[in-house]
N, C-alpha and C positions, 0 to 999 in steps of 0.2 A: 329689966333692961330688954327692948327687943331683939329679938335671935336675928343671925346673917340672913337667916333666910326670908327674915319677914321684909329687911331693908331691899334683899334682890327681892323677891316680889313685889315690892311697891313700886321701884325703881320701873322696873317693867311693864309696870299698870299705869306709868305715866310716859312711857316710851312708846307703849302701844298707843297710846291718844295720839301721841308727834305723829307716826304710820299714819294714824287713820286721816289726820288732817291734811296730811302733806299727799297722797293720794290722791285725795279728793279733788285738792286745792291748790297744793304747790304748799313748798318750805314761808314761801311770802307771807301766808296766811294763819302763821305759826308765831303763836305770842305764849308768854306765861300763864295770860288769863285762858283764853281759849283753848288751852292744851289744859289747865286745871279744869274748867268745865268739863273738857267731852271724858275726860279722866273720872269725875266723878270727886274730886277732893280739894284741898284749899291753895289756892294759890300760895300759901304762906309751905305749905306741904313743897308743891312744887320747886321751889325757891330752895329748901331746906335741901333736897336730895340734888339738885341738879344747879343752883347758884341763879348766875343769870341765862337770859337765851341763847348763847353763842353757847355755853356749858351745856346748856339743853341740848341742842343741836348736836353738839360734837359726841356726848353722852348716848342719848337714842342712836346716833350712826354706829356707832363702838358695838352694843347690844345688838342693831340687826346684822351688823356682819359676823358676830358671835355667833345667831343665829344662822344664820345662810353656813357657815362652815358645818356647825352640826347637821344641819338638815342634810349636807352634800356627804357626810361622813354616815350618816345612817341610811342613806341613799343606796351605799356602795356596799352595805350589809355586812355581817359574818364568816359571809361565803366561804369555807376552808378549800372549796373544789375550783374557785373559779379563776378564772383565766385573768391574763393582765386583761388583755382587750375587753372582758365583760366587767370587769370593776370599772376600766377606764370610760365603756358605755355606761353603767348604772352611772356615774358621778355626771356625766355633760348630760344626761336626760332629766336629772335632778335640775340642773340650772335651771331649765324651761319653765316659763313663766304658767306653767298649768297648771288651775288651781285655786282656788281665791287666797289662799294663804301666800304662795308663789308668785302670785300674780302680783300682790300687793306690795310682798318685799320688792319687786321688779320696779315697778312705780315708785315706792320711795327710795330707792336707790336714783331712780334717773331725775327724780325731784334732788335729791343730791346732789347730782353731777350738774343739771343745769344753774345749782344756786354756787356752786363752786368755783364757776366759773369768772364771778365776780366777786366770791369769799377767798382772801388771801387765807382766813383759818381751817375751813374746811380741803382747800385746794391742798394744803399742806398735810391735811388726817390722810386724803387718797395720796399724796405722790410719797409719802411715810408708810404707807400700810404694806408689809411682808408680799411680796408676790409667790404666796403660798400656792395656788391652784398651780402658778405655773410649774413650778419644783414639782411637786405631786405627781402633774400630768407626765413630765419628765421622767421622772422617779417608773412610775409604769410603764410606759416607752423602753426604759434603760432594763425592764426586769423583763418585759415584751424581748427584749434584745437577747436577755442570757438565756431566754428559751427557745430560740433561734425562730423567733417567730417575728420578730423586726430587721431589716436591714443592718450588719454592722456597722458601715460607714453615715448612716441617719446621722444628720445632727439634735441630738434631742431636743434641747432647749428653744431655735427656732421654731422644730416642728410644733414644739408644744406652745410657744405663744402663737403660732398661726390657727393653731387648732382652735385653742379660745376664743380668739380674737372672731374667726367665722362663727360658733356659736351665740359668740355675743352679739353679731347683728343678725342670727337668727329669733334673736328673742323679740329684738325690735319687730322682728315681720311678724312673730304672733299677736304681739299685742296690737298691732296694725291691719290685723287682718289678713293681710297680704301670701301668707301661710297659714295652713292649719300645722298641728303639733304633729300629726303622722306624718306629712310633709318634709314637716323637719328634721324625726328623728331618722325617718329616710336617707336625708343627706347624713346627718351624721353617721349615719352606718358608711357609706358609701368612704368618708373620709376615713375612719380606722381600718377598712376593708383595703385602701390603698395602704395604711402607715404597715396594717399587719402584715401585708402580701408581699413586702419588698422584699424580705430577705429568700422568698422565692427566687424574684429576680433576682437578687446577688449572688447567689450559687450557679 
């Protein structure tokens, strides 16, 4: 009987095809057969572990956001010595699309978000999925706070979805050129250099 681990493996070796195609190409371009081709194995394979292509789809998104969470959690390291502010830096310079592995989950994400737009199934997996980064970001803010190196009165939760939220179309300007990545992780210093420095101001 095959082990758990041979079926996540497989799984993955046919979610990395969806990535690869959906990058290139767009979600549009994303069938049974041509994700068993660039995969390497039988469409009847395909079929077996993921059903039909809306399963497909919804399957590979599940897996690379698995992935993007771990990569942002191994991002942020060990560290026993480090500060909120530099965990909360290590995790946003992680998001940045640099990288070809980074870059690609970046693209198939936004191949996501454009097909979702007219997928009632998929529009439902993003407005369903945990708004974990934003707690998180929060969560270090509020620990930034009890070492009086945040503002007490901060609201965290807005600060911490605005903080993403610029992030987030800072990715866009990498991949567009428009910024290089020292660029950007410039401003983002600049913005935790404000969230950290308030409770200066507030004494």
């Amino acid at each position: 009987m095959p082990r758990l681990a041979d079926h996540e493996q497989r799984r993955r070796q046919i979610a990395e095809a969806v990535w690869r195609i959906a990058s290139a190409r767009g979600l549009e371009d994303v069938s049974l057969r041509k994700v068993a081709a660039e995969a390497g194995v039988s469409l009847r394979l395909v079929q077996y572990y993921f059903g039909t292509r809306d399963d497909l789809l919804l399957g590979a998104l599940e897996i690379l956001n698995a992935d993007a969470g771990e990569s942002i959690r191994e991002g942020i390291g060990p560290e026993e010595d480090a500060t909120p502010r530099e965990v909360l830096r290590a995790m946003l310079v992680g998001m940045l699309p640099v990288g070809d592995e980074r870059r690609t989950r970046y693209l198939v994400h936004l191949a996501y978000f454009v097909r979702s737009l007219s997928d009632p199934g998929l529009a439902s997996a993003f407005s369903a999925a945990p708004p974990e980064l934003e707690r998180l970001t929060a969560d270090l803010l509020a620990w930034g706070r009890d070492r009086g190196e945040v503002a007490p009165d901060l609201e965290l939760m807005p600060e911490a979805e605005l903080l993403l939220s610029s992030v987030d179309g800072l990715q866009t300007s990498i991949i567009l050129g428009q910024r290089t990545p020292e660029a950007v992780i410039a401003l983002i210093d600049h913005q935790l250099d404000r969230l950290f420095s308030l409770a200066n101001v507030a004494t």
